[in-house]
C-alpha positions as CSV (number, residue, x, y, z in Angstrom):
1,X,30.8,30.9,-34.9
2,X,27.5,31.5,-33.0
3,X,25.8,31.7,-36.2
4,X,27.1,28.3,-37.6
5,X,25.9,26.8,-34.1
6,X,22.7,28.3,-34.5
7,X,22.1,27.3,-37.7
8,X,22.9,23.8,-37.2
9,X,20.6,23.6,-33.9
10,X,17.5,24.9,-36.0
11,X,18.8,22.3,-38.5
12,X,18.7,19.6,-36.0
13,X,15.1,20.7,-34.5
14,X,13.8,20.7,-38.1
15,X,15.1,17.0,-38.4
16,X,13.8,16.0,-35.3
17,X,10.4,17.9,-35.7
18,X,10.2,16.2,-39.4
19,X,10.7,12.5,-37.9
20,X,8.3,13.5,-35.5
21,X,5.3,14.1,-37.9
22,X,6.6,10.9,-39.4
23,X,6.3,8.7,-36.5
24,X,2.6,10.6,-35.8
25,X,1.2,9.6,-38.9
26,X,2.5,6.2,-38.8
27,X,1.2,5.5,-35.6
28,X,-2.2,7.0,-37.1
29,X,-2.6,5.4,-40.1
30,X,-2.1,2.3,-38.3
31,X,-5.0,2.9,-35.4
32,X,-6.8,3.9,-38.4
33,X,-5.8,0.2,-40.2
34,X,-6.9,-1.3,-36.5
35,X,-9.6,0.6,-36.0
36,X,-11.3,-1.2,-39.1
37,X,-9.8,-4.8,-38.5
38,X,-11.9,-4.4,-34.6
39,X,-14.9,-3.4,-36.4
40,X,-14.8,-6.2,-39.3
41,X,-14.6,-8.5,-36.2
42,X,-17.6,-7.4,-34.2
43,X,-19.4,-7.4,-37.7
44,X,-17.9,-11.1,-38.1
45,X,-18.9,-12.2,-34.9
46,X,-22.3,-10.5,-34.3
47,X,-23.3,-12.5,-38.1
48,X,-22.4,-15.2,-36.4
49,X,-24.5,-15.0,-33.5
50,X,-27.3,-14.1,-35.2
51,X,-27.5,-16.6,-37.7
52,X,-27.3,-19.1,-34.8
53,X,-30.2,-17.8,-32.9
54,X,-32.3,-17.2,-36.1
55,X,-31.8,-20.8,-36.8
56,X,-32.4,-22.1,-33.6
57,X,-35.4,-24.6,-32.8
58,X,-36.5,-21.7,-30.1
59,X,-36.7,-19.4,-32.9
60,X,-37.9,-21.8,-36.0
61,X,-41.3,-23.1,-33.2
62,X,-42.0,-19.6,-32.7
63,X,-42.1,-18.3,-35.8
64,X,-44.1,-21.6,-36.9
65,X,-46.4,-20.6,-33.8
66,X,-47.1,-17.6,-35.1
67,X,-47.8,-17.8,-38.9
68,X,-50.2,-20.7,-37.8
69,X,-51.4,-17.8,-35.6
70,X,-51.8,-15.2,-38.3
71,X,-53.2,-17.9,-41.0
72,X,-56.1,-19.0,-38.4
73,X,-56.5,-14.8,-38.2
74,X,-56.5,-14.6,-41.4
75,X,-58.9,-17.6,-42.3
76,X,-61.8,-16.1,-39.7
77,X,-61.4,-12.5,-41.2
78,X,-62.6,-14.0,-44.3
79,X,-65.0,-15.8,-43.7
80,X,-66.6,-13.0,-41.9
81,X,-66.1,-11.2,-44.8
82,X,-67.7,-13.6,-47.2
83,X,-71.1,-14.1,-45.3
């Protein structure tokens, strides 16, 4: 009798242990799904913010500011080179 008892308790931990690894890598597969969703939303959102300051009149003046900049550079160096 204590054999049959025993046998079904190890039969009852193997179950048990078996749903457990189940459950463990559900749960990871799915922090592993979530983990990617988070980062496809700071990618989202960071694209987002940085087409709107790259396209702001703060950024468009400066960058005008500073090709005229580098042309007018650019214009002198030659024609120092030249004479």
């Amino acid at each position: 009798m204590r054999l049959y008892l025993a046998a079904a308790v190890l039969l009852l931990a193997l179950v048990a242990y078996t749903e457990a690894q189940d459950d463990f890598a559900e749960r990871f597969s799915n922090f592993g799904d979530q983990l990617t969703e988070f980062g496809k939303n700071v990618a989202e959102k960071a694209k987002t913010h940085y087409d709107t300051i790259s396209t702001s009149e703060f950024a468009v003046s400066t960058r005008n500011w500073f090709t005229e900049q580098f042309q007018k550079i650019k214009t002198k160096v030659n024609e120092m080179a030249s004479q």
